[in-house]
C-alpha positions as CSV (number, residue, x, y, z in Angstrom):
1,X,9.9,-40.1,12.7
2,X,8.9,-36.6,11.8
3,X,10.6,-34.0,13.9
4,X,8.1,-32.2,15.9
5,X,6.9,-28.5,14.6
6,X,8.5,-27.0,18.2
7,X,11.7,-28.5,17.7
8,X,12.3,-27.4,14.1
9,X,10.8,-23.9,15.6
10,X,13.5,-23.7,18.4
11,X,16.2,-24.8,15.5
12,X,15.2,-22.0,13.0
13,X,15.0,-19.3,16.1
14,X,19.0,-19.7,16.5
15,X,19.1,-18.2,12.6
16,X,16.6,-15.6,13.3
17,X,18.5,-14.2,16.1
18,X,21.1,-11.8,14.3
19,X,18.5,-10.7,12.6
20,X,16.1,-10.1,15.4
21,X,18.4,-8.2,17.6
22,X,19.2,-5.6,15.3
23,X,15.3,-5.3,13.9
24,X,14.9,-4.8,18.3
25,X,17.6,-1.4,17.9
26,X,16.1,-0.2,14.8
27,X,12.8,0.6,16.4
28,X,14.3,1.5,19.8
29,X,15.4,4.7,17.4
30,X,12.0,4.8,15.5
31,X,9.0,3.1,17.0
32,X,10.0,0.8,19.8
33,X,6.3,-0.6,19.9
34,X,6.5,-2.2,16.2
35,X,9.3,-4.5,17.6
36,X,9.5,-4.3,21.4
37,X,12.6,-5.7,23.7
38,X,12.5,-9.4,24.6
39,X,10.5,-9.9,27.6
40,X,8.2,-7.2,27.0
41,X,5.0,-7.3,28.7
42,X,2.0,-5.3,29.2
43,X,3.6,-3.9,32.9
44,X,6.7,-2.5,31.2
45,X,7.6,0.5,29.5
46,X,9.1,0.7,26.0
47,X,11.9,2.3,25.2
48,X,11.7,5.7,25.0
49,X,14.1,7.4,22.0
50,X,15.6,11.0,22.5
51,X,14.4,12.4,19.3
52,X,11.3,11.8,17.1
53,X,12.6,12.4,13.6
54,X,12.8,8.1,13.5
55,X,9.1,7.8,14.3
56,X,8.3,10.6,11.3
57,X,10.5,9.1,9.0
58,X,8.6,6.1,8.9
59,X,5.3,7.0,9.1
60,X,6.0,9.4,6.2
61,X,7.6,6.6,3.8
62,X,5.2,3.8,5.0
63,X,2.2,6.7,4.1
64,X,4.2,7.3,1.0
65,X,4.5,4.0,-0.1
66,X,0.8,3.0,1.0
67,X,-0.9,6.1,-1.3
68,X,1.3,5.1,-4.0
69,X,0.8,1.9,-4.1
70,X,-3.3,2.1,-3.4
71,X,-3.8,5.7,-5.0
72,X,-7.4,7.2,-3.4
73,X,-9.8,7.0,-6.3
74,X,-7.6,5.3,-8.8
75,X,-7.3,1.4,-9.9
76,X,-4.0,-0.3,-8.9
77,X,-4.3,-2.8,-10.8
78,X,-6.5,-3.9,-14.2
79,X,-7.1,-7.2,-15.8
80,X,-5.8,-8.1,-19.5
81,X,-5.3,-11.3,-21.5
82,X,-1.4,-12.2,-22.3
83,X,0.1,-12.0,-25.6
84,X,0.6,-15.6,-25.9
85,X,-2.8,-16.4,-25.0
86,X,-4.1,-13.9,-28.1
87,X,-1.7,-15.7,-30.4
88,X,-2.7,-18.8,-29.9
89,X,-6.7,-17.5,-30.7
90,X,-5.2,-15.7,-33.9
91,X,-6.7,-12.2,-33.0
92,X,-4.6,-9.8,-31.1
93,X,-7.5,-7.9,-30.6
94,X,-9.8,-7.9,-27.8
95,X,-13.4,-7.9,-27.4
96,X,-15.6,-5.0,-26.4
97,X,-17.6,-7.5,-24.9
98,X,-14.7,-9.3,-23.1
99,X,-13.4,-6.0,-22.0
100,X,-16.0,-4.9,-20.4
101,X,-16.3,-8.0,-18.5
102,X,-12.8,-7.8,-17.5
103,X,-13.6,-3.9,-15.7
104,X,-17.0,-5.1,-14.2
105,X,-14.3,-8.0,-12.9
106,X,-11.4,-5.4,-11.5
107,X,-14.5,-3.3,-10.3
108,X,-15.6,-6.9,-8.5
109,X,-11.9,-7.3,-6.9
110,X,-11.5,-3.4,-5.9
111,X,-14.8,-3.2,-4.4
112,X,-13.4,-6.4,-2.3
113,X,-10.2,-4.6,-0.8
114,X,-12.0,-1.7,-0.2
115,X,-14.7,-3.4,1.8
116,X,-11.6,-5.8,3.3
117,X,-9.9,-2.2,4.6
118,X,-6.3,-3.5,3.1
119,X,-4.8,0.2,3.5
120,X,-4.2,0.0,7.2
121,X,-3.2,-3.7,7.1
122,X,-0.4,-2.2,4.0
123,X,0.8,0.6,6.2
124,X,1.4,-1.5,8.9
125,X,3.2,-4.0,7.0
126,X,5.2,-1.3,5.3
127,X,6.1,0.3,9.0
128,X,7.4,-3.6,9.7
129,X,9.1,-3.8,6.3
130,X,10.7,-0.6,7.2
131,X,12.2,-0.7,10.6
132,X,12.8,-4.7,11.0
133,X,12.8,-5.6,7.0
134,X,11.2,-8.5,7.8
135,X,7.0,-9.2,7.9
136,X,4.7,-12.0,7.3
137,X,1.2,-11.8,5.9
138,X,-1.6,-14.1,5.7
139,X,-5.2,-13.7,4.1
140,X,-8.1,-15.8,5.8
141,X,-10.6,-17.1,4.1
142,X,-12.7,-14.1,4.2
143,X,-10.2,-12.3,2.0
144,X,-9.1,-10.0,5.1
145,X,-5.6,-9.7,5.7
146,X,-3.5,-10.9,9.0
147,X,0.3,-9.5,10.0
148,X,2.9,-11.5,11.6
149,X,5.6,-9.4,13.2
150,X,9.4,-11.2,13.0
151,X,9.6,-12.1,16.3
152,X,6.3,-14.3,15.6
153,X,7.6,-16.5,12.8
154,X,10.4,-18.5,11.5
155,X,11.3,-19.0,7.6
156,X,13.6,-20.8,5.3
157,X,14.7,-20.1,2.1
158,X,16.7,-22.0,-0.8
159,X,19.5,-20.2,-2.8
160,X,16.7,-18.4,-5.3
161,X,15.0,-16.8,-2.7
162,X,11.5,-19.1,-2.4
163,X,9.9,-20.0,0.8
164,X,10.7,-23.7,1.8
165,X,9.5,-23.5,5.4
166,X,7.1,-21.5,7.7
167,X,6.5,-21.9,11.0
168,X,4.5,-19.1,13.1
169,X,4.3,-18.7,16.7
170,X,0.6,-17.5,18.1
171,X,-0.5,-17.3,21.7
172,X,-4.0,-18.1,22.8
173,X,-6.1,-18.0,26.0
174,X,-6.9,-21.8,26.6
175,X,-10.9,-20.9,27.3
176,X,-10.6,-19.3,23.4
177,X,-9.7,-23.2,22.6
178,X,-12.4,-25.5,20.8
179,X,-13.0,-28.7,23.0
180,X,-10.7,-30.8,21.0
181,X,-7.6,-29.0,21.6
182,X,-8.2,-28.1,25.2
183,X,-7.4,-31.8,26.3
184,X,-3.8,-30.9,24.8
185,X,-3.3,-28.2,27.5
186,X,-1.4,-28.6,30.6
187,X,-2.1,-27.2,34.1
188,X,0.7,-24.7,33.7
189,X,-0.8,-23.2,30.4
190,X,-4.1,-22.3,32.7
191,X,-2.2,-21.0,35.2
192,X,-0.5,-18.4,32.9
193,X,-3.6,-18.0,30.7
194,X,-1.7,-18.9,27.8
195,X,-1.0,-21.5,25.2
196,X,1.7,-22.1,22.6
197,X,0.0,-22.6,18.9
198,X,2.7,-23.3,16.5
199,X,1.5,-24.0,12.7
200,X,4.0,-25.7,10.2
201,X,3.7,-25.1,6.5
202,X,6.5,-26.9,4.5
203,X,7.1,-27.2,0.7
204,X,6.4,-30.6,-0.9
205,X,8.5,-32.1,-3.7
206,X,5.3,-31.9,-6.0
207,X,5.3,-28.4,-5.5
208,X,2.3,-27.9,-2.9
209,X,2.4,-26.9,0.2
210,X,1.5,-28.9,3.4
211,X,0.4,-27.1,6.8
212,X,-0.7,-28.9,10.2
213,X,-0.8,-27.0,13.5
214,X,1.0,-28.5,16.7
215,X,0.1,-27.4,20.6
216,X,2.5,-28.7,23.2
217,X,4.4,-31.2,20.7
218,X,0.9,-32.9,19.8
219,X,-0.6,-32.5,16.3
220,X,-3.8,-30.9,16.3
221,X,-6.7,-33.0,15.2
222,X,-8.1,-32.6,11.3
223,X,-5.4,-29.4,11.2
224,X,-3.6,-30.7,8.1
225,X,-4.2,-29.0,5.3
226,X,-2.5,-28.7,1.1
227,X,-2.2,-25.9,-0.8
228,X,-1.4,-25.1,-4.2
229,X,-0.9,-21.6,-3.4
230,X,1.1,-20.4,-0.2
231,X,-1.3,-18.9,2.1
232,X,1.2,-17.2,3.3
233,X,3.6,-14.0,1.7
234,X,7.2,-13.9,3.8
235,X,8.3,-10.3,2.4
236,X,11.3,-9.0,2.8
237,X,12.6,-4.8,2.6
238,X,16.1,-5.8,1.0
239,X,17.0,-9.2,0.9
240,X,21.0,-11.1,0.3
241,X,21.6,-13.5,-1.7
242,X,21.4,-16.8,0.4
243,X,20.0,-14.9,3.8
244,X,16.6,-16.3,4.8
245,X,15.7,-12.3,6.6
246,X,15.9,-9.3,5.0
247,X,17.0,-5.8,6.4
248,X,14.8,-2.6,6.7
249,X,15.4,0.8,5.4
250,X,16.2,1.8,9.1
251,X,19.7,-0.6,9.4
252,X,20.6,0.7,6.1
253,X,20.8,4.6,7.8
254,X,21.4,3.0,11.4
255,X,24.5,5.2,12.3
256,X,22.7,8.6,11.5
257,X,20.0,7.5,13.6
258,X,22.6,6.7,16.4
259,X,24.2,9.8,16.2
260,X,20.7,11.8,15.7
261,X,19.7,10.2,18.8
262,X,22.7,10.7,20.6
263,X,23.1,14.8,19.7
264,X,19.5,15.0,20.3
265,X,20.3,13.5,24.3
266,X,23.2,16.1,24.1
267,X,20.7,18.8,23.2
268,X,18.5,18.4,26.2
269,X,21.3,17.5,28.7
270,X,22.6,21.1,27.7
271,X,19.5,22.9,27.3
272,X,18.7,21.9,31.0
273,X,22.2,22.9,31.9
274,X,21.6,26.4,30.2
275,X,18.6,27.1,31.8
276,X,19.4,26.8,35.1
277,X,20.1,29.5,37.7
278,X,22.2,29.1,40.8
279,X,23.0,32.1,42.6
280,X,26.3,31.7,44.4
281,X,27.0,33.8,48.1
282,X,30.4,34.8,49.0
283,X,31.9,32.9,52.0
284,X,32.4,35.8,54.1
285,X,29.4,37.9,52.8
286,X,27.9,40.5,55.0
287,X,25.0,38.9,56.3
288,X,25.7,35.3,56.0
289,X,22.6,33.0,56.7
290,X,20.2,36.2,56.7
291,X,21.6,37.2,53.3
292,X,20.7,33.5,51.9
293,X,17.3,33.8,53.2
294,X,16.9,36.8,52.4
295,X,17.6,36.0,48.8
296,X,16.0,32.8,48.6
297,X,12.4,34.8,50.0
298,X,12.8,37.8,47.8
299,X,9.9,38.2,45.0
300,X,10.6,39.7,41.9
301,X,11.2,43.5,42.3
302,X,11.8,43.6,46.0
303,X,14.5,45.6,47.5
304,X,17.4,44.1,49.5
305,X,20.0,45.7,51.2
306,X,23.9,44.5,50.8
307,X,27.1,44.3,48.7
308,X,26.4,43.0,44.8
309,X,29.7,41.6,44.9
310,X,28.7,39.6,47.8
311,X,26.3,37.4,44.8
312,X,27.1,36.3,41.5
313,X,25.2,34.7,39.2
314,X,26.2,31.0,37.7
315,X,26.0,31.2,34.3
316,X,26.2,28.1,31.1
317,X,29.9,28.8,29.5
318,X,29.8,26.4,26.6
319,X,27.6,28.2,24.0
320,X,30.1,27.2,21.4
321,X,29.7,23.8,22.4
322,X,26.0,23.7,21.8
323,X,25.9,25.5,18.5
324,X,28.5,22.5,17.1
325,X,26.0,19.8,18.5
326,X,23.0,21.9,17.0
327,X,24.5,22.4,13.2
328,X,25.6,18.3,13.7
329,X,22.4,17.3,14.4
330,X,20.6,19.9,12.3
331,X,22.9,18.3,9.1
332,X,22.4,14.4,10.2
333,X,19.0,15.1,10.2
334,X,18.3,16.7,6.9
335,X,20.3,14.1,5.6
336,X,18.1,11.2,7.4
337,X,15.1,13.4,5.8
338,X,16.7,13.1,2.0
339,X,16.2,9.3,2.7
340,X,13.1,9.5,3.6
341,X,11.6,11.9,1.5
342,X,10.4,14.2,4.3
343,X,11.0,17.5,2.4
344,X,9.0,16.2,-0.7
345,X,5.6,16.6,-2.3
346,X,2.9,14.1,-1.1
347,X,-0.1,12.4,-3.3
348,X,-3.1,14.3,-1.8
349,X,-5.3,12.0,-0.2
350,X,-8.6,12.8,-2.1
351,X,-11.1,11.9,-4.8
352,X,-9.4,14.1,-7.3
353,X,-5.9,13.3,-7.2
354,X,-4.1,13.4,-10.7
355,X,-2.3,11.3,-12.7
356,X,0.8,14.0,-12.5
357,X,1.0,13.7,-8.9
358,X,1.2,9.9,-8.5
359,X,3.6,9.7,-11.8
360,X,5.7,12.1,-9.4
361,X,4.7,10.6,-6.4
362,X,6.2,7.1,-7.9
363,X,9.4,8.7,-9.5
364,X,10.8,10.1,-6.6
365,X,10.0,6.6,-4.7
366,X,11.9,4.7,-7.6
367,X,14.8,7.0,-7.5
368,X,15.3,7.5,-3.8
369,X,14.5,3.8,-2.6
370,X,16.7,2.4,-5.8
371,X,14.1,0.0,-7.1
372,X,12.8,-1.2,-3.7
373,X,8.9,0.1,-4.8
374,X,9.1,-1.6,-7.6
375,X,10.2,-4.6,-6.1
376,X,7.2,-4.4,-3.3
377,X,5.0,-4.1,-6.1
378,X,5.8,-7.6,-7.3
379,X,6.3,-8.9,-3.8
380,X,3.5,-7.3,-2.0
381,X,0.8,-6.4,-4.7
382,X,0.9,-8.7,-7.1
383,X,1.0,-11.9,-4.3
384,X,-1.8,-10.6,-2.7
385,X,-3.8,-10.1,-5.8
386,X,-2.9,-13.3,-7.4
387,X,-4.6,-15.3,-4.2
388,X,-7.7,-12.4,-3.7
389,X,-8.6,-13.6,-7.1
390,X,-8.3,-17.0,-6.5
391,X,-10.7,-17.1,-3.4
392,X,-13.3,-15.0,-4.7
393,X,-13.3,-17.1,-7.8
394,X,-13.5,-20.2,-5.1
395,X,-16.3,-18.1,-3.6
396,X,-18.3,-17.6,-6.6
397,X,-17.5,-14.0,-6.4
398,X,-15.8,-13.8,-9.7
399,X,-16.2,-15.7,-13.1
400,X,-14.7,-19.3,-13.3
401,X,-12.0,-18.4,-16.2
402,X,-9.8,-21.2,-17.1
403,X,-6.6,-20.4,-15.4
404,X,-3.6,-18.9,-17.3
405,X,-6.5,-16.7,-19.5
406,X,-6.7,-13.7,-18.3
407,X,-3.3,-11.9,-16.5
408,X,-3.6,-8.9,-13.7
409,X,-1.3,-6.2,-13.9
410,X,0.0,-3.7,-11.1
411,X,-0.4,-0.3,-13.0
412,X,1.0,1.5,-9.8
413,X,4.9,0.6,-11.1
414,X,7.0,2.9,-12.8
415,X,7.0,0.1,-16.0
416,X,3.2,-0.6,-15.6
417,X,0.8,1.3,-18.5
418,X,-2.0,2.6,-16.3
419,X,-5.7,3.5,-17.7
420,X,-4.3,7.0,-17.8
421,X,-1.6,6.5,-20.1
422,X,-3.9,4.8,-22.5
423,X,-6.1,7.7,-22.4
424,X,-2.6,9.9,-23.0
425,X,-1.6,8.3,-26.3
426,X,-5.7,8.4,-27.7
427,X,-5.3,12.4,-27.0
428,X,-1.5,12.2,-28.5
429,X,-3.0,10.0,-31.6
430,X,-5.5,12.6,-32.6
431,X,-3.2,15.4,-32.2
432,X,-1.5,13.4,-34.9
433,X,-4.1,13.1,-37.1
434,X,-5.1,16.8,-37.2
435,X,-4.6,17.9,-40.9
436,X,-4.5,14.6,-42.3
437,X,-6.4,14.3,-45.8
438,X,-9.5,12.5,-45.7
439,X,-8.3,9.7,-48.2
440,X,-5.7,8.9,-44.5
441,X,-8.8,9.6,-41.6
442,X,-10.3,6.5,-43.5
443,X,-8.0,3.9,-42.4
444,X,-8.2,4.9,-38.6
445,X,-10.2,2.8,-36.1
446,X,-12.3,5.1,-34.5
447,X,-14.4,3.2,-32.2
448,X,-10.7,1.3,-31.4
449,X,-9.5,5.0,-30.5
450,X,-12.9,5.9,-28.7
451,X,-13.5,2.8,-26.8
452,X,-9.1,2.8,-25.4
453,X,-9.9,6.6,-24.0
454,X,-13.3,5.9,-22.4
455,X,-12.0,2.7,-21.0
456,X,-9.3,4.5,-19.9
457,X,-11.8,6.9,-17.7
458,X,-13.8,4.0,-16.4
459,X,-16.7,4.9,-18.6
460,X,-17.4,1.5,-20.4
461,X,-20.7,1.8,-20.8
462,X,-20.6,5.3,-22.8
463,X,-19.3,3.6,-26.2
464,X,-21.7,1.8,-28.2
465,X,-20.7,-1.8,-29.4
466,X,-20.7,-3.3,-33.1
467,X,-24.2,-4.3,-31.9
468,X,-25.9,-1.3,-30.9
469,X,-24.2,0.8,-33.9
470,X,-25.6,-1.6,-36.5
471,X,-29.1,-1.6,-34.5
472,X,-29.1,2.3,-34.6
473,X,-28.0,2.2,-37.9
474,X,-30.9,0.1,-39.0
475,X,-33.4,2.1,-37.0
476,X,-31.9,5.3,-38.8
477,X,-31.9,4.0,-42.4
478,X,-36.0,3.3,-41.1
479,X,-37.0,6.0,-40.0
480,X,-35.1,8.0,-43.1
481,X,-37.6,5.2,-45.2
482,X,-40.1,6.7,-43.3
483,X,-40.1,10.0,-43.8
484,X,-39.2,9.6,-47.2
485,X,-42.3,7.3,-48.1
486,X,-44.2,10.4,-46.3
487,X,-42.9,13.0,-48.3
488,X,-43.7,10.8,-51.5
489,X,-47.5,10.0,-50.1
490,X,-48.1,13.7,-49.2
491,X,-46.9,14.4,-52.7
492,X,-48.8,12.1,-54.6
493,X,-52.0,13.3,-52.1
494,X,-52.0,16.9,-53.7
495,X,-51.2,15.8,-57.4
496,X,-55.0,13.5,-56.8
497,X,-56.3,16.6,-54.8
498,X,-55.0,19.1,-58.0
499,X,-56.5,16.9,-60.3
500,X,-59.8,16.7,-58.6
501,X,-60.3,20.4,-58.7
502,X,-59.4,20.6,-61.9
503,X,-62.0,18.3,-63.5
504,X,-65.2,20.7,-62.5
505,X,-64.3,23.1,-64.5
506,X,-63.4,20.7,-67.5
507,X,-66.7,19.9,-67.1
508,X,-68.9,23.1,-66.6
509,X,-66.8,24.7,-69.8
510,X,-68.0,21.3,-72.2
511,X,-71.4,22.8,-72.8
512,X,-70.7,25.6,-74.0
513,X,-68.3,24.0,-76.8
């Protein structure tokens, strides 16, 4: 008998634990809301950090990582046919025609996310990925994109890293229930207003997936479902070898955060303590009570008789102490901001932003986050886009190509050859071929060289085809016939017109011969 999706839920929660619990003190220190303490309900307060350099860490990276990887006004990604694929057709060149199908096709899919709003759903996921290393995505069948936090799923892993099992936890309001599930809920699920909805997806020996959905240990009816392609994308920050979790950028710098937090406590404690002011009376003061009251009812500048050395002011005597604490926490904190590249230029977040400052942008990702960008890029990008293209092409929104012919590529990588590169080495070619003899010039491609640098700006329709140069060509070498057949009727006109005025006289001279 198949074991029910609840209990193999409750037996994959025991492995999630570790992991859980310290995802739980990672955003106490950052953003207790993205993984809030067990129990938490709308009545109860979050945890509240002493500092706020956690919560501007990772907003800044997650923003980072967001603009770099979806660049305002710049493809991430373009659409190419593989090597192999060219081989086997025996021309390693491609089409005009072809290509610009393939950039009315990437213009097709980017128009898509845009419309879809996948930059919040990414900054979110990145803020997961982040503080808990851990977060799930899904994309419905409208090509939008849903988030699963890690205390909301369950996975398992083999040895190389793919997802074997899935299971995701959702809560619903029974009333929200269609008619044939709300037979499957119990009395006590409409007293609290809730009901368990778990959903199973599991790896097949053939390769597919299989996915049914399960409310209080009962299958939901016509919920089973096969897959060729895992609806779902478990990514991970950094993952171990043989771990089914991964662990944020947030555990990895865990103790400065602990001791940032902690100084920043000692700050305030000390501050309040420095700013306080106690005036202290002598025991045997002249005046006694009076002198109190008199003191405690006196306005700023008023005049009051008695002995100064009957009062003395309490004063904070550990300067030194706070100065330490300050240059500790002043040095944890720049080097928490060196991680998380707080000091550093940004991609501006306009129409106009250059190549330069995403190549930057990217660099100083790759080199402070040791290949973990480049690894989201795989994860991340490349997943998502790999099952956008399948739906829309399910959806008639995209050509029907045979599968395996044309290849998208991520240009937002350090590796990856962006449009702007290409338009780089067209500018470095003819740099090249300045001063070259004519005999040389003749063996260049130009409408190759032309057609790679407007591609390259997204100007497709600005180079002419094979087509339309041998139909202007024609229409010149016409028009050329034309005026030249002109030119020889308007000569041959005046010889006739010459000769006509010319035979008169021959004429009027013969009689007097």
């Amino acid at each position: 008998m198949q074991e029910s999706a609840l209990s193999r839920y409750e037996a994959l929660k025991r492995k999630r634990d570790p992991f859980l619990r310290r995802a739980r003190e990672c955003a106490e220190l950052t953003i207790p809301a993205l993984m809030p303490p067990e129990g938490h309900s709308d009545a109860t307060m979050l945890p509240e950090p002493y500092q706020g350099l956690g919560a501007r860490a990772v907003v800044s990276l997650a923003s980072r990582l967001m603009v770099a990887m979806y660049p305002p006004g710049k493809p991430s990604f373009k659409l190419d046919i593989p090597p192999e694929v060219r081989i086997q057709n025996g021309d390693m060149s491609v089409n005009k025609d072809i290509e610009q199908g393939l950039i009315l096709s990437e213009q097709l899919i980017q128009a898509e996310i845009e419309r879809k709003e996948w930059r919040p759903v990414t900054n979110l996921v990145l803020q997961y990925l982040i503080v808990t290393g851990n977060a799930l995505e899904m994309m419905m069948p409208d090509n939008t994109m849903r988030v699963f936090r890690l205390d909301q799923f369950v996975v398992s892993r083999d040895m190389q890293g793919r997802v074997r099992e899935i299971i995701t936890e959702e809560y619903l309001s029974p009333e929200s229930l269609p008619e044939q599930i709300k037979s499957m809920v119990t009395a006590e699920d409409y007293s609290a207003d809730r009901v368990q909805l778990l959903t199973h997806t599991m790896l097949l020996n053939d390769g597919t997936y299989k996915s049914y959905q399960e409310v209080n240990k009962e299958k939901v009816p016509d919920s089973d479902g096969i897959f060729d392609m895992l609806p779902y994308n478990a990514l991970t920050w950094t993952n171990v070898i043989g771990e089914d979790y991964g662990r944020g950028k947030v555990e990895e710098h865990l103790p400065d955060f602990r001791g940032v937090d902690a100084l920043s406590k000692s700050m305030l404690d000390g501050a309040a303590m420095a700013s306080r002011n106690v005036t202290m009376i002598r025991p045997n003061a002249a005046g006694g009570l009076n002198l109190r009251r008199r003191l405690a009812q006196a306005d700023n500048g008023d005049i009051i008789v008695g002995n100064p050395e009957d009062v003395m002011m309490l004063q904070f005597q550990n300067g030194n102490g706070l100065q330490i604490t300050a240059a500790e926490l002043d040095r944890q904190s720049r080097e928490l901001g060196f991680a998380f590249l707080l000091g550093s230029s940004t991609v501006r977040d306009s129409e106009r932003t250059t190549a330069y400052e995403i190549q930057r942008s990217q660099e100083e990702l790759e080199g402070a986050l040791g290949g973990v960008y480049s690894q989201l890029n795989q994860t991340m990008q490349q997943t998502r886009l790999q099952r956008l293209i399948l739906q829309m092409k399910a959806n008639n929104q995209l050509p029907n190509w045979p599968d395996g012919m044309i290849e998208p590529t991520i240009l937002t990588g350090l590796e990856a050859l962006g449009r702007e590169q290409d338009v780089s080495k067209v500018q470095a070619a003819l740099q090249f071929l300045q001063g070259m003899p004519p005999d040389v010039l003749s063996y260049v491609k130009w409408t190759e060289l032309l057609g790679k640098a407007f591609y390259g700006l997204n100007l497709p329709d600005a180079v002419r085809s094979e087509a339309e140069m041998q139909q202007q060509l024609q229409q010149q070498m016409m028009m050329q016939a034309g005026q030249q057949a002109m030119a020889a009727g308007g000569s041959e006109l005046a010889t006739r017109a010459a000769q006509q005025m010319t035979q008169p006289q021959q004429q009027t001279e013969e009689p007097d011969v």
